[in-house]
N, C-alpha and C positions, 0 to 999 in steps of 0.2 A: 259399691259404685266403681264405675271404672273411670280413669282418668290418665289421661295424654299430656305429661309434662313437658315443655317445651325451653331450652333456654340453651344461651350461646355463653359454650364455658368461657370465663375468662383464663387467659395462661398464669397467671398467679396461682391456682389450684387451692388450695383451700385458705391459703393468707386471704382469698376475694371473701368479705363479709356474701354477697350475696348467692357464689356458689355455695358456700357451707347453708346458707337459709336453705337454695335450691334441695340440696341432700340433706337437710332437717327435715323440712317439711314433707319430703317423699318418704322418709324413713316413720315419721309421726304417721300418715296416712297408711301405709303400707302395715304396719305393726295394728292399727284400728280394723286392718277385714279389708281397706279398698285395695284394688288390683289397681297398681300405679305400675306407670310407661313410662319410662324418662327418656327425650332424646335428645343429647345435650353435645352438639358435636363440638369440635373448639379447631379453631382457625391459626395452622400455623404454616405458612405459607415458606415452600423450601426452595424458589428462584421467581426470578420477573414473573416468568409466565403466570407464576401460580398468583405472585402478587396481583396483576392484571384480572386472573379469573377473581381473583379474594373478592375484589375492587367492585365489581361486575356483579358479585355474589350479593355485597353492602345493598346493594340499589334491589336488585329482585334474582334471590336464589332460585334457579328451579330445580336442580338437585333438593333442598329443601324444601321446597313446596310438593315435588312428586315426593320424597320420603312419607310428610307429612298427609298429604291425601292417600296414600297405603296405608298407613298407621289407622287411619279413620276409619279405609274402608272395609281393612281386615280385623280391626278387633272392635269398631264400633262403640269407640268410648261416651261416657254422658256428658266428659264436660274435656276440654283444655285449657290446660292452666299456661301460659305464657308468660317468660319472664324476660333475661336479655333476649334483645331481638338482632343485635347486630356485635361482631361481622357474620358469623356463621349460617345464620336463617335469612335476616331479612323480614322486614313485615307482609314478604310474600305468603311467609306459611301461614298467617291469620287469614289469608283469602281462599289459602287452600283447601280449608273446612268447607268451604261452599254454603256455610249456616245450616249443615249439615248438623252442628251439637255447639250449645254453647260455648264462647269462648270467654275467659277473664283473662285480663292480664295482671300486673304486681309491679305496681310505680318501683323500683326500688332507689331510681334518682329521677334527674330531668333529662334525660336524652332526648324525648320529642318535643324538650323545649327550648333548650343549649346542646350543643354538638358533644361539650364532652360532659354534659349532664353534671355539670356541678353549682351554675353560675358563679362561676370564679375566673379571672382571666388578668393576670401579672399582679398579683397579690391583694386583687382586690373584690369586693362583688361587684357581676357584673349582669346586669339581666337586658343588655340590648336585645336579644331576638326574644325576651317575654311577648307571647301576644305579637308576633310579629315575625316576618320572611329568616329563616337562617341566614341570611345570607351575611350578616355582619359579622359571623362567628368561621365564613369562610375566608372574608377579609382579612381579621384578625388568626389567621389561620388554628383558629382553638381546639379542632380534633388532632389530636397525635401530633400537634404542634406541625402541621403539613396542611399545602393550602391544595394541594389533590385528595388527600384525605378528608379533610375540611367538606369539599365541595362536593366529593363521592357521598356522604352521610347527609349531606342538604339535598343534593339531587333525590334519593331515596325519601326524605322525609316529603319534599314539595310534590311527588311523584304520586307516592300513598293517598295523602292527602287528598290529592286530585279526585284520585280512582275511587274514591271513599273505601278505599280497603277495610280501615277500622269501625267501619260498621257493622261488621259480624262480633264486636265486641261486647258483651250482654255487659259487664262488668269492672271496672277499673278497682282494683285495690290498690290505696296509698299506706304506703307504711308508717305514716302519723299523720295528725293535724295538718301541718305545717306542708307537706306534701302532697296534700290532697286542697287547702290554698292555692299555694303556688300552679299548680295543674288547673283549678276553676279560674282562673286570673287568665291562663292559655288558651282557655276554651273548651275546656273540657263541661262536660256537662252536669250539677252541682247530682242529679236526680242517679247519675250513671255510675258514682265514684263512693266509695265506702272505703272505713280506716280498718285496719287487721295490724296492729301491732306485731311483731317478731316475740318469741317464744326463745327460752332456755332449758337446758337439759337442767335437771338439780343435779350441785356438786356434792358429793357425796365422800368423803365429809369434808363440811365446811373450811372455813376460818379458823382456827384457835388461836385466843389472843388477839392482838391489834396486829399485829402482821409487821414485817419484817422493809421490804425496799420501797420504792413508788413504783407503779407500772406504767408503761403505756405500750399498746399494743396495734399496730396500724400501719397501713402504708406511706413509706415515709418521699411523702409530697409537701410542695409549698403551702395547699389548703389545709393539709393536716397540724398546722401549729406549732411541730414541735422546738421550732424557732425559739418561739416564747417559750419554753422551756428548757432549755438550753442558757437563754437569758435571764429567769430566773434561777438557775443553778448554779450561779455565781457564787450566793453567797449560802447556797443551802450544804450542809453535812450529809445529811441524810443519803444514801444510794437510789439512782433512777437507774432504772432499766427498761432498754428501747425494746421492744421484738417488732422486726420486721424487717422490709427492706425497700427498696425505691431509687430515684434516681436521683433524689436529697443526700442518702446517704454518707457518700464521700465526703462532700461540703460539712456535714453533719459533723461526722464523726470527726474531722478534723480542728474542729473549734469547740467541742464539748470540754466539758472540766473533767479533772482525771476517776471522779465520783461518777461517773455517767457511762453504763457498759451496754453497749451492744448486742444481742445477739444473733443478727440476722433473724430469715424468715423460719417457727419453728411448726410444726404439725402441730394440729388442734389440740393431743393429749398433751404434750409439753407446754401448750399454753396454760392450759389446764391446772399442770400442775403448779406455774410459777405462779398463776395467778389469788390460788389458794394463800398463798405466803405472802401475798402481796399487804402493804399499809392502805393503801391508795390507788385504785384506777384513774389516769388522767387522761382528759380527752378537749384539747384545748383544741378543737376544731376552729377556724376562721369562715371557712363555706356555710353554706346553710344545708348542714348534715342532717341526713334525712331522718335516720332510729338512730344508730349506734349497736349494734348488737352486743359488742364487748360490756356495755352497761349493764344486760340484762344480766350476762354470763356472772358478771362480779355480782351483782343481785343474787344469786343464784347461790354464790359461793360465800357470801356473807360482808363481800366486802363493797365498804364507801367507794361515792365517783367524785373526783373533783372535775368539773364541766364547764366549758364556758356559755356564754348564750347563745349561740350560735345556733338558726337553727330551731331542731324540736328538739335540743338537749334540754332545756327548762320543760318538757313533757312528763319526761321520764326521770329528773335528776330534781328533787327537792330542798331547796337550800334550807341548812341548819338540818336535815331531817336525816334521808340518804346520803347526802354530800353539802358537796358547795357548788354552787353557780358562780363563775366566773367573769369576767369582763376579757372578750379575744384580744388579745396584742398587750397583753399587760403585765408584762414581766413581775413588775412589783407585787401585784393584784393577785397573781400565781405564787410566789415566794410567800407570802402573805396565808395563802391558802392552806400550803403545803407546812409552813409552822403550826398552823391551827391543828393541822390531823397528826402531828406528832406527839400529842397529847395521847396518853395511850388509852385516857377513859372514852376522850371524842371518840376517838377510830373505831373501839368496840361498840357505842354508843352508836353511832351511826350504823358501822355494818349490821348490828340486830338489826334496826330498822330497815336497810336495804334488803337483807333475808324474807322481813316480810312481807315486805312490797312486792317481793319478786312470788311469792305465795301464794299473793291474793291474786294478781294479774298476769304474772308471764311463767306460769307453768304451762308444761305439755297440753296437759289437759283443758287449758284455757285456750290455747293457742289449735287445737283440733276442733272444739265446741265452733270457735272462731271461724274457721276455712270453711268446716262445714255449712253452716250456716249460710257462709256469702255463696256455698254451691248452690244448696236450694234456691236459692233470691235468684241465680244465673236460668236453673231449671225451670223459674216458675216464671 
């Protein structure tokens, strides 16, 4: 099968959960026999001018629509797969197909439902534009925290919409339950939209032992919780270690306790590696987090999550089983959590159990059977 990847790199480069999916999933299909095309341009705009064209680009690329209608018409793929759409593309390239070949795309947040697709806005949730005009999200100027940028990404989504662009769409993949909810709540269509969980490489070799510090691994934003951990690590012994990096950071690192290190943002293999050694994966999300991939990854690798609700974390994170389920914003409720997994029988106890959750459902080989599958349903 041949297949036309499409997706607007984020400049984070492989810290973005969902460029690594992008380059998982092309790498899984590619290694199966499919002839995979990625074309993943990324947007870094180096004066006004270009800012203005960027801008221009957000609402309707046509550099990326003529790229993409070449790509179509010179290797004649069977399907495209679509993932970010903005700034780089635009949902002009979904019209560029002409419904020339099936198109799916890959919820991987809420972008055409909240501007900066997270529904979160000054530390709280927020779903004013659910089921409703952007335009409150350009009030409260919630894109890039800019009410130009705000209104550039509304203009584009009320524009589309219009044109019914995303009718060349055979397909919507959500990456849980919970996201594929939240999008039939928008209007999406319940018949148009199917779940494809996220997939892990196996860590080879695992876990030994109950593991060594806590982790958390993410970009370090206000949604991302790590607040509350922070808050609870007042009074915990134990070592946390942050990977990653954001515009928290500063703030962060200036009020952590001296048990609490840093690493900035590190490549996949070093995450890899620290997460092997890890007691505990923590992912105290406050947003309503769409998968989690780092989950699967410590699944993978043998180790427990401690989770909060947030979200489709109670999907994938089973309390007393895999981990623990948390309560967001609860310092104590965290501290709490984190003395239970320092129990060295829990932590082993649990991580078997995460190993083989991660077995049964989020191996390679589940996660191709998967894709595949939603390709035929696009084809037929």
């Amino acid at each position: 099968m041949k297949i036309l990847v499409l997706h607007s790199k984020y400049r984070s480069g492989p810290a973005s959960g969902e460029n690594r999916v992008v380059e998982d999933e092309a790498r899984l299909l590619s290694e199966a026999g499919h002839q995979v095309d990625v074309f993943a341009p990324e947007m870094r705009p180096a004066s006004r001018r270009a800012m203005v064209a960027a801008a221009l680009g957000t609402i309707w690329s046509r550099a990326a629509a003529e790229e993409v209608k070449r790509r179509v018409d010179e290797s004649q793929p069977d399907i495209v797969h679509c993932h970010n759409l903005f700034p780089a593309l635009s949902p002009s390239v979904v019209g560029a197909t002409e419904g020339k070949v099936p198109v799916v795309l890959t919820l991987h947040n809420y972008r055409f439902l909240c501007l900066p697709g997270t529904f979160f806005r000054e530390g709280r949730i927020c779903e004013d534009c659910l089921d409703r005009s952007p335009w409150p999200g350009v009030v409260h100027r919630c894109y890039q925290k800019s009410f130009g940028a705000s209104a550039v990404l509304a203009s584009s989504l009320i524009l589309h919409n219009a044109i019914d662009t995303f009718r060349h769409i055979r397909v919507y993949i959500a990456i849980s339950d919970f996201v594929l909810r939240k999008h039939v709540e928008g209007g999406v269509l319940a018949s148009q939209i199917v779940v494809k969980r996220h997939f892990a490489w196996p860590a080879e070799p695992g876990r030994q032992g109950p593991g060594e510090y806590f982790l958390f691994v993410g970009r370090l934003v206000p949604e991302k919780g790590v607040s509350t951990l922070l808050d609870a690590w007042a009074n915990i012994k134990a070592e946390l270690l942050v990977v990653g990096d954001g515009p928290e950071a500063p703030r962060l690192r200036a009020v952590a306790p001296r048990n609490v290190k840093f690493t900035g943002t590190l490549n996949p293999q070093e995450v890899a590696i620290r997460l092997r050694r890890a007691r505990a994966v923590l992912v105290p999300s406050e947003w309503h987090e769409g998968a989690g991939k780092v989950v699967l990854e410590a699944y993978a690798a043998g180790v427990p999550v401690l989770a909060s609700s947030a979200g489709a974390l109670p999907e994938v994170v089973e309390n007393m089983v895999t981990g623990l389920v948390l309560p967001p914003e609860k310092p104590e409720a965290w501290a709490q959590g984190v003395e239970h997994l320092l129990d060295d029988s829990e932590s082993e106890r649990m991580g078997s159990s995460a190993r083989e959750v991660w077995a049964s459902r989020f191996t390679p080989e589940r996660g191709l059977a998967d894709i595949e599958s939603i390709y035929q349903r696009a084809l037929s």
